[in-house]
C-alpha positions in Angstrom: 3.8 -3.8 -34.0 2.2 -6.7 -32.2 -1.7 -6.5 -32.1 -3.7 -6.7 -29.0 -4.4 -10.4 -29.5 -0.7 -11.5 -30.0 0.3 -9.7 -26.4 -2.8 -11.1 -24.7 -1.0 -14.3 -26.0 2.4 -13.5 -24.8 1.2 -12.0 -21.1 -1.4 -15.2 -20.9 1.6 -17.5 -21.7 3.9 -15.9 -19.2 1.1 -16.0 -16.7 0.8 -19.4 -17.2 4.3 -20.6 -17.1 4.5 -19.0 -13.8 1.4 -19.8 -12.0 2.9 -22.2 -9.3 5.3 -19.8 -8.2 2.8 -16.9 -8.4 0.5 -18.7 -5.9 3.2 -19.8 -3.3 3.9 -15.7 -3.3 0.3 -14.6 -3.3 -0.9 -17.1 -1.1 1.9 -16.6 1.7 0.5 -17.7 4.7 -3.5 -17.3 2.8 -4.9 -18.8 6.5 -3.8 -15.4 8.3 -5.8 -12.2 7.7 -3.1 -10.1 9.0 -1.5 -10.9 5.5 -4.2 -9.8 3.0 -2.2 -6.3 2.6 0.9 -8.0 1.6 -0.8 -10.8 -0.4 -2.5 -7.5 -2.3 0.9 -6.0 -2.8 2.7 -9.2 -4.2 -0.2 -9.9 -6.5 -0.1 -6.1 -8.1 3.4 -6.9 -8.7 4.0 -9.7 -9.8 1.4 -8.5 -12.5 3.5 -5.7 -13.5 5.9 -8.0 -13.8 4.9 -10.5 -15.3 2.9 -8.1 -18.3 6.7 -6.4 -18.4 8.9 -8.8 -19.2 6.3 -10.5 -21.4 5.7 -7.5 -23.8 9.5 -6.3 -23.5 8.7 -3.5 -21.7 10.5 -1.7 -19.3 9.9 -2.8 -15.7 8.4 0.1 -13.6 10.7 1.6 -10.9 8.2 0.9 -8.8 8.1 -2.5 -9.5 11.7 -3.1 -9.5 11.8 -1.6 -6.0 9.4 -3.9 -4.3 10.9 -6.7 -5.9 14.5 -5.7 -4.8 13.7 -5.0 -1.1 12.4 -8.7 -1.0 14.6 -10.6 -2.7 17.7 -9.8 -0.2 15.1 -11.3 2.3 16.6 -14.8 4.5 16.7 -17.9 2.9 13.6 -19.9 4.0 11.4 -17.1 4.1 9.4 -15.2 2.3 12.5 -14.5 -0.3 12.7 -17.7 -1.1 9.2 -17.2 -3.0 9.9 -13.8 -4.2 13.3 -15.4 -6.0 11.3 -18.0 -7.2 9.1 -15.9 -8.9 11.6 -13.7 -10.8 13.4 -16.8 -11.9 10.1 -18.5 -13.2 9.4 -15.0 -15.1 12.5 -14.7 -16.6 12.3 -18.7 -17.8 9.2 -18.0 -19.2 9.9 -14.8 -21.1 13.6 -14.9 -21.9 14.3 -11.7 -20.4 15.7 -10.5 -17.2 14.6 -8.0 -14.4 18.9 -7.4 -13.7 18.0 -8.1 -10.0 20.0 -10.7 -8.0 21.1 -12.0 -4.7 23.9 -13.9 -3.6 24.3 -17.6 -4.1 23.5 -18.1 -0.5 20.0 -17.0 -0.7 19.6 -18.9 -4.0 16.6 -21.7 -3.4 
């Protein structure tokens, strides 16, 4: 059993390790307010994520949900951030979410 300090460790390094792909997700289009809900949303979960996969935990459905929906999204768009994301999380952690796209969407 880990104690609090050791995960705070584990979720602050996996926080860290991602934090450039984090913000180009959060941040989507920061100059437009029309955006704040979404930028809400992806920040939320990419938390639950992020905390997750950095304790070993199981992702929550909801989480994996939002996450799939945006990862089948067009390459150049918004998808291409969301994919970016996972992949940064799973380098940092060593685990996987088991979501994927096809090669074609792949950044």
């Amino acid at each position: 059993m880990r104690s609090a300090e050791e995960e705070l460790e584990l979720v602050v390094a996996a926080a860290n390790a991602t934090e450039e792909a984090r913000m180009k997700l959060t941040l989507y289009r920061s100059d437009n307010e029309d955006f704040a809900l979404f930028r809400r949303s992806a920040m939320r979960q990419c938390g639950e994520l992020t905390v997750a996969l950095a304790l070993g935990n199981k992702i929550p459905a909801e989480t994996l949900k939002y996450f799939g929906e945006w990862v089948s999204d067009r390459s150049g768009g918004v998808g291409d951030h969301f994919r970016e994301f996972i992949r940064s999380v799973e380098r940092a952690t060593g685990k996987t979410t088991g979501l994927y796209w096809p090669e074609a969407l792949e950044a």
